[in-house]
Every structure is written in structure tokens, then in C-alpha cells.
C-alpha positions as CSV (number, residue, x, y, z in Angstrom):
1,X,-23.7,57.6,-66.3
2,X,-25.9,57.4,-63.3
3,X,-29.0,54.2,-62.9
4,X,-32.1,55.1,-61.8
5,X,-33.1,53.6,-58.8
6,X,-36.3,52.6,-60.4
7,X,-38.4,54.3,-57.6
8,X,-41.1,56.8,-58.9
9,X,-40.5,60.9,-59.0
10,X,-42.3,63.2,-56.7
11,X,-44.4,65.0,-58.9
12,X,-44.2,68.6,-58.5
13,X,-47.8,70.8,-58.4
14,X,-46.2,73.2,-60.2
15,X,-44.7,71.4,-62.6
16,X,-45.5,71.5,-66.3
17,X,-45.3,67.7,-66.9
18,X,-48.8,65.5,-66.0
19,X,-48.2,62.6,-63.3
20,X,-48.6,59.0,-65.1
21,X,-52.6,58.3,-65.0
22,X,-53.3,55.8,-61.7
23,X,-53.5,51.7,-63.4
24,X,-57.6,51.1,-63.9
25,X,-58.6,48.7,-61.3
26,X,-58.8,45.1,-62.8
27,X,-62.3,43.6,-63.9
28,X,-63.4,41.1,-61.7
29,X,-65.8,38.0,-62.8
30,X,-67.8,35.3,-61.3
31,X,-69.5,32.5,-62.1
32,X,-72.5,32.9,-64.8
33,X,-71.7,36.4,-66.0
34,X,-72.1,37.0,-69.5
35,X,-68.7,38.5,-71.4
36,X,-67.5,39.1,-74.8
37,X,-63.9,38.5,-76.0
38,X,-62.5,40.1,-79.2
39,X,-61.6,37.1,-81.2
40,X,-63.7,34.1,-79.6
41,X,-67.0,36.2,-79.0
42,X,-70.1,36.0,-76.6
43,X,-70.0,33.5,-73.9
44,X,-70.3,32.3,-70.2
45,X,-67.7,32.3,-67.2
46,X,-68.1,28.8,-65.8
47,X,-64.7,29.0,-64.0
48,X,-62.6,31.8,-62.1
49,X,-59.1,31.1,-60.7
50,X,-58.4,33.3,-57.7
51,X,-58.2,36.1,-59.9
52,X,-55.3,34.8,-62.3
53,X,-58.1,33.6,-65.1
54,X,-61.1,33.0,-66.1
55,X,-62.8,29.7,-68.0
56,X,-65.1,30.7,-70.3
57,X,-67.9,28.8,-72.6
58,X,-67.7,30.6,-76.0
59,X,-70.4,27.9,-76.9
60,X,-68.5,25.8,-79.4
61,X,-64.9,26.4,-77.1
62,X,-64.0,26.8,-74.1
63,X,-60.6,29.2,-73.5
64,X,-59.1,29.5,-70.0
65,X,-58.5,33.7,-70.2
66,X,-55.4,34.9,-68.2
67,X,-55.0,37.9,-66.1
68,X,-54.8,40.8,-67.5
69,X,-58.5,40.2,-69.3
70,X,-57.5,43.1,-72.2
71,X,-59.7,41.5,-74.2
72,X,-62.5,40.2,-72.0
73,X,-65.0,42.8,-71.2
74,X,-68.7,42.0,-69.0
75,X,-72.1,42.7,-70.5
């Protein structure tokens, strides 16, 4: 049995299959914006990481949030 390479197809136009969706570009945060997490709630950023995660003040916490912020969405 033959190994894919692991490179992507070509899709075809006329093919019946849809191409994989392009990857949603990653949320970016700063300093001071207002977010919401699913399991700690409302807080601050008071810290970003070149873009590998986030410190954020969930009033009584504060969680260090890694890339990729699934969970951590900007009001």
C-alpha cells in the first residue's frame, strides 16, 4: 500500500467534492481589551505574549490563555 506524501490535492473545478474551507485567521489581542472565556467569564487582557497567549484578569483569577484562544472571544 502506497503513503501519502502528506502534500495537499489539487482540487479540480469540476469536481464534485468541496476544497477544505481556508483556517479563520487567529484573533489577535492587546492590552486593556475586554474578552469573555467560557468557563472563567468576563475579564481584562493585562498581558499578551508575542502571540502564543494571553494573561487575562477574570477579576478574582488571573489565567495565562494559550494559542489557539477557542475559548476566548473579544467584546
Amino acid at each position: 500500500m502506497k503513503q501519502s506524501s502528506g502534500a495537499s490535492r489539487r482540487h479540480m473545478p469540476t469536481s464534485p467534492f468541496k476544497p477544505p474551507p481556508p483556517a479563520p485567521p487567529a484573533e489577535q489581542f492587546s492590552v486593556n481589551d475586554q474578552v469573555t472565556h467560557d468557563r472563567y467569564g468576563l475579564g481584562v487582557v493585562t498581558g499578551v505574549e508575542d502571540d502564543a497567549a494571553v494573561v487575562v484578569d477574570f477579576g478574582s483569577r488571573q489565567e495565562r490563555i494559550t494559542a489557539p484562544f477557542k475559548k476566548l472571544y473579544k467584546l
